[in-house]
Every structure is written in C-alpha cells, then in structure tokens.
N, C-alpha and C positions, 0 to 999 in steps of 0.2 A: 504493500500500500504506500510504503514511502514515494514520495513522488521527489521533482527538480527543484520543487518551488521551496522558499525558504521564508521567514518568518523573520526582521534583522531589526533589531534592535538599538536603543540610542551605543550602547555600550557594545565595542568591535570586538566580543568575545562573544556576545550574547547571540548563536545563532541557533535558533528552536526548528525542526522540519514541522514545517506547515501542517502536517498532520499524521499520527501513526496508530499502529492498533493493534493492539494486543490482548493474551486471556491468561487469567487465573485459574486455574486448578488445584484444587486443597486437598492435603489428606488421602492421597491415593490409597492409602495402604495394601501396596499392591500384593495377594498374596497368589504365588502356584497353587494347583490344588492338592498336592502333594505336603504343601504347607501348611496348609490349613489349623489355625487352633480352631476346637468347636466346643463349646462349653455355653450350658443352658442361657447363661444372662448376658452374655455378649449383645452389646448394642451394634457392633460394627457388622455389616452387611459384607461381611470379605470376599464373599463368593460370588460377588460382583464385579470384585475390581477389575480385573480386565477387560471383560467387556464393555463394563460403564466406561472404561478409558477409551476402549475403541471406536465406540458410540462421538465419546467428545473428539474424539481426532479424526472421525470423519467429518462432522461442521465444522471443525476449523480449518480440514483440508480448502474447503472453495471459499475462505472470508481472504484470501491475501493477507494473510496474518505478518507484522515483523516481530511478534518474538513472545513466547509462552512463560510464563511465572509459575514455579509450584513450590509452591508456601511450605514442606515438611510433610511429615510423619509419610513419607511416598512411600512406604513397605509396613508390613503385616507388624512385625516386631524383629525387624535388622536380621532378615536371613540374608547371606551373601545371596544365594541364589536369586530371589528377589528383588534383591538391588541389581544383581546381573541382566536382568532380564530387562528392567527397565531402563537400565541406561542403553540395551542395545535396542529396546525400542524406540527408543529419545533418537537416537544416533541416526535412523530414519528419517525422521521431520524436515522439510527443507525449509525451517526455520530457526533460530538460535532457541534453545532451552536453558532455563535459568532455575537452578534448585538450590536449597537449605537444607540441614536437616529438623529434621522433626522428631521429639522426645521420642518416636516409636522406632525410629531408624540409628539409634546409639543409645540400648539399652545397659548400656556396661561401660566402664573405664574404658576397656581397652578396645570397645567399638569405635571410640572417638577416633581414631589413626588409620580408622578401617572406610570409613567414609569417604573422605573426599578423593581417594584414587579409585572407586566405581566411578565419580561422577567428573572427571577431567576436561571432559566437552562440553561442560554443564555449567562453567563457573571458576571451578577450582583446579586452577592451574598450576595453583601451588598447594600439593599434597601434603606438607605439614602444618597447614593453615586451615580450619572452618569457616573463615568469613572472609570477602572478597570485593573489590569495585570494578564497574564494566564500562565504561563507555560506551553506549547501547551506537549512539552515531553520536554527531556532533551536539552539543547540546542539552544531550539528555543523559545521564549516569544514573547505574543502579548500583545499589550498596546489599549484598547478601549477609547477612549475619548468623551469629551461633547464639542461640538463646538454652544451649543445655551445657549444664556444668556438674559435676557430683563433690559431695561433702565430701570430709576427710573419712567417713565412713563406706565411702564407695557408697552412698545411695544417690540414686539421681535427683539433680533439683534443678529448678530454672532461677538465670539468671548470666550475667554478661562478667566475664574475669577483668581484672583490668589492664591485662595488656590488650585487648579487644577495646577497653573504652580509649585507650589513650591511642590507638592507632585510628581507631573511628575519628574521634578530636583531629588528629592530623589530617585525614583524608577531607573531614567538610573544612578544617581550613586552606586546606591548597586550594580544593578545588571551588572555594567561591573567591578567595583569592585570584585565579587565573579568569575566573568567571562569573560574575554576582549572577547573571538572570539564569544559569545551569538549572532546570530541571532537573530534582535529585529527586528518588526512588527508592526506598529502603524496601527491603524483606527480610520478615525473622518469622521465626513460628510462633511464640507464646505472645499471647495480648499485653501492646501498650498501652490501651487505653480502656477503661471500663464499657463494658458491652452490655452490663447485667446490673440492676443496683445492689452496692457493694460487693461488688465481683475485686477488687482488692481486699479487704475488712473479713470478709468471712472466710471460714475455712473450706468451702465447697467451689468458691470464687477463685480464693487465690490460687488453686493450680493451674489453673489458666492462664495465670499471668504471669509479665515479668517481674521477676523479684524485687531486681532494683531500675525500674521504669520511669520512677524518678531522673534519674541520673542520664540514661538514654534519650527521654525527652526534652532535660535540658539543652543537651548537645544540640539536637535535632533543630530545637527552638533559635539556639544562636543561630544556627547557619540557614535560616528560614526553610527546613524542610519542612513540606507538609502533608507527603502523604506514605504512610507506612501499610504494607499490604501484608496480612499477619491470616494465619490458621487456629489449628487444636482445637478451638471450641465447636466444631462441626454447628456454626450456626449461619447464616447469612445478616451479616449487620455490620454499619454502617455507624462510627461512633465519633464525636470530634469532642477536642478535648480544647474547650476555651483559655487554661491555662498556657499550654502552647501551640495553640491555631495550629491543631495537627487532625488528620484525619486519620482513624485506624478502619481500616477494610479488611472487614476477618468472612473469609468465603468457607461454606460449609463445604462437609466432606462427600466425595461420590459413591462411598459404601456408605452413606445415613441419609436418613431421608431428609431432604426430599430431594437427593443427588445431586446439589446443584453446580452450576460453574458460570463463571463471569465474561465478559466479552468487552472492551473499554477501548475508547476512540479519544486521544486526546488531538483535539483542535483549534485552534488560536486562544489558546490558555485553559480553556474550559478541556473538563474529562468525564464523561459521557459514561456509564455504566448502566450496565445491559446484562440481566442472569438469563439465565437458562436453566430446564432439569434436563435427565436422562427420564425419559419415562418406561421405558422399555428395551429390555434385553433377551438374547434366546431361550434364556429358562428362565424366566420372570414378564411373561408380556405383558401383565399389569404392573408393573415396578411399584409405582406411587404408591397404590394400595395395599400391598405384601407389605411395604417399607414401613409403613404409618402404623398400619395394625402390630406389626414384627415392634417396632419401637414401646406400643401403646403396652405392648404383653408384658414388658421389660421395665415400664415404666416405675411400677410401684415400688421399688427400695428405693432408687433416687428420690424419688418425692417426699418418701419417709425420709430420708438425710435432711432435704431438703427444709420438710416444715419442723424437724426435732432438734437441729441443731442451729445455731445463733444466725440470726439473731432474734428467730419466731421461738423458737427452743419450745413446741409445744408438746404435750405428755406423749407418749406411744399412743395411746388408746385414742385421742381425740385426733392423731393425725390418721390415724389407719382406717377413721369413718369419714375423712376427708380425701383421702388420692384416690378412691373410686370415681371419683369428681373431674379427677384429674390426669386421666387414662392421657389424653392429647397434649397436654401441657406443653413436654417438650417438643413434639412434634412441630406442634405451632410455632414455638420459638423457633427453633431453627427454621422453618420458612420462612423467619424477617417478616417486618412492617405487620407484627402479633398485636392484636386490642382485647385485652380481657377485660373480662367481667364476670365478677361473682358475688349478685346480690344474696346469695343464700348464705355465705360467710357473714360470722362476723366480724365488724368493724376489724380490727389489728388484722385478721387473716385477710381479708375483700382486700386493705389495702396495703396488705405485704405484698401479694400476687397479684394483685391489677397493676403495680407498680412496672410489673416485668414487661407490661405493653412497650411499643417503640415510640422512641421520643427522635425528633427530625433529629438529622436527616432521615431520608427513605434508606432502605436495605438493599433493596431490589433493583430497582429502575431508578436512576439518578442522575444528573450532573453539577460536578462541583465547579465552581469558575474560579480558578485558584489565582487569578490574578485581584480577587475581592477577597480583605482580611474579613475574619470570623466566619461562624458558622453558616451553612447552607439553610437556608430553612425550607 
C-alpha cells in the first residue's frame, strides 16, 4: 500500500508516507496437535490456532498489507516445535512480520535465550537481546519490547529490567533527537494502561499488567509517544491514559472468543482501526457460538475470584447465587465497547460490575487523530 507520495513537514527530518497499513494479531498460541494441553477449565481454544491463523492470513493476503504486529504469547506454552512452525510460517508472508514474546512463549529462565533465535526475520537480529527498534521506512519506527522477567526465585513475573529501561531512554532520545515529528510504535505484551477498573490495584488485574508501567510510561510521555499496541488480556479494548496522552490497544486473542484481529490505516496523522472475527473454521463452522458457550461453561471460578476477592470481597455463598447471572460476562468483555446492566444487584455489586462497561474510546471501530492532544472521544 505504500505509495510515492510523501507527507513533509516544516522540520527536514520529519518525512511520514502518506499512508500505510497494517494488522494486529494477538495471542496466537499457536499449538501442533501433537501438543496439545487439554484439561477441563482451559479457556484457550488451542485447537484452533492454526486455522484461525490461516483464516486471518488469507484476508490479509489481498489488503496490500506493509507489515503485520503480533503482540506475544504466539505459542501454546514455549514448545520449540511451535515456535518452529510458526516462524516458518511467518517466513512465507510477502510482508515484514514483527513479534515479542508473550509470558506463554518463555515459560522458564532458561526459555528467555531460546526465543529470539526462532524469530531472527521477525525483529530480533540480535539473539542475545528480547527487545529491538525497526525503522518500518522513513519516518515511522517501531520499538518491540520484553515485558517478562523472573524473580530470584525463578518464578515468572512481568515487568521491564533496567538495562531494557535505560536503553529504551537512549533509543527515544536519539531518535527524536535526529527527528521530532518520527512516528514511534511501541509493542510489548502485558498492559500499560488500565483496561479494566482497577486492573492495577487488585490482584486478579495486576497480572495483566506491567509491573513497573509507571516508569515505561514516563519514558514514552517524554519522547511524545503515543501509541502502544499491547496483548495477554484476550480482550478487545481501547484505553488512553490522560496522565501520559498515551493510547494502549490491547487486541484479543484468536483461540478466545470472539477470535478477533485488527486491521489499521494510518493516514495524514489520523489511525483508523478496523476489527474483525474468524467466525469459522473446518471443524468449528459455527466458531462464534462453540467459543461463547465453550467460555460461558468455564466461566464460573473466574467470576467467583472475581466477586470474592478485593475489592467486592463478597462471602462464597452470596457470590455462587450471583455468577449464574453471569455465564456471558466475560465473553462480553472481550468483545469490546460491553454496556452492563444489573438492576437485580444490589447497589455495591450493580455498580462494581456495571462499572466494567467501556468508557471512550471505542474498542472496535475507531480513529484516533494523533496529531490532537488528549483523549479521543
């Protein structure tokens, strides 16, 4: 889609291409079937992933796509084989493919080393590095980052070490240094920005997030970036954070429902966003439907976490006659731009959970004009 024309600016560094277009893809977890974990409570729909991928890589084959994003966790739970497979799928595309990992693709210490030489054409050209900058073309730069680290306990946790923050620091100062108007791009997996209320604060929240997102968003704020395209929540939503006029775009995953994936035209400043589902695959010709009900089955211990522990902290007993109620919950949410309503609660519970509705932006269909500070409404 790239074309000749160009976009030039008072400032003789500031050159933007008139227009480009690209897609998101979250969460592949892509597994063999040879791989397969299967165990009753599983939310993830893995026995999809590759066709749901091949579904999405045939629309994107006729858009003139320049260049695909996939946000983490792209494998089942870090099989080599897994990752093999989809890098030589990737390696196909006559397009540039751009990948992270995602907490389900470096589930151990010693994963971390094992990563980035599957993905070499991907990003990471330098194997003993997780995180990377690209010069998409002139203009425009994306920044991939590592949002998984592990304690000195070897368990895994999120968040960014700091030889990652201090070389990020370096990277947005050269390059608005060399170029104030650059278009910069970030991707990491875990959420910078609140998606959920108190999705920092509680404990069901923060593993979604980045630990020290603080400190990332400062960065981000100095060098005026403003849009970070982020995974793991398998949700579709759209969250901007007024403290630093930053946008998080976290695209849900293609094994949950309601499989979706993004489509985005950025055009004389403005950035244009566009979902999609997978509604159907060869052994699922209703997808949507299998997915929602497959979720809703599964749904009842999350919800019980959900309303038992802080900050509703309500008894066992009084929440176990409430998530029959709430079979769709999640469901809803992860299809974005969610309106509850639950007049038969009461007061604290109606507006714990109506609270989860979306507040602008939209999730779904949107454009942000990133040349206008603050929020999109």
């Amino acid at each position: 889609m790239l074309t000749d024309e160009y976009l030039v600016g008072l400032n003789l560094g500031s050159i933007l291409p008139k227009s480009f277009k690209f897609a998101i893809v979250s969460d592949l977890h892509i597994a063999l079937p040879q791989t397969i974990w299967d165990h009753p409570g599983r939310f993830h729909l893995v026995e999809v992933s590759i066709p749901a991928l091949e579904v999405v890589l045939s629309h994107l084959a006729v858009l003139d796509l320049d260049f695909l994003l996939l946000p983490g966790d792209l494998t089942q739970h870090g099989e080599p084989e897994n990752h093999a497979w989809l890098a030589e799928r990737l390696a196909q595309l006559p397009y540039p493919v751009y990948v992270i990992p995602g907490n389900h693709d470096v589930p151990s210490v010693e994963s971390l080393d094992e990563f980035a030489p599957h993905y070499a054409k991907f990003g990471y050209t330098d194997p003993e590095r997780l995180y990377y900058e690209r010069e998409i073309f002139a203009g425009v730069r994306l920044i991939g980052l590592n949002s998984n680290q592990f304690d000195p306990d070897r368990k895994q946790i999120s968040g960014m070490d700091e030889a990652q923050l201090n070389w990020l620091e370096s990277v947005l100062g050269r390059a608005r240094s060399q170029d104030p108007d650059e278009l910069i791009m970030v991707m990491i997996h875990h959420n910078v920005v609140e998606h959920m209320p108190g999705q920092a604060s509680t404990p069901l929240g923060r593993r979604y997030m980045l630990s020290n997102t603080d400190r990332l968003c400062d960065l981000l704020h100095q060098a005026g970036v403003r849009l970070v395209f982020t995974g793991h929540l398998h949700v579709q939503d759209v969250a901007y954070s007024d403290r630093s006029d930053l946008y998080d775009i976290t695209t849900g995953s293609i094994v949950s429902y309601p499989h979706p994936y993004r489509i985005l035209t950025y055009a004389d400043g403005k950035l244009q966003i566009r979902s999609h589902r997978v509604t159907s695959v060869p052994d699922f010709p209703n997808l949507q439907h299998f997915s929602r009900e497959w979720m809703g089955d599964r749904s009842h211990p999350f919800m019980m976490k959900l309303l038992t522990k802080p900050p509703l902290s309500l008894d066992l007993s009084i929440a176990a006659t409430i998530t029959p109620n709430l079979r769709y919950f999640w469901a809803e949410l992860a299809e974005g731009d969610a309106k509850f309503e639950f007049p038969q609660f009461d007061r604290p519970i109606r507006k714990f959970l109506e609270a989860f509705s979306d507040r602008l932006p939209a999730d779904n269909d949107l454009t942000l004009d990133l040349e206008r500070r603050g929020r999109i409404e």
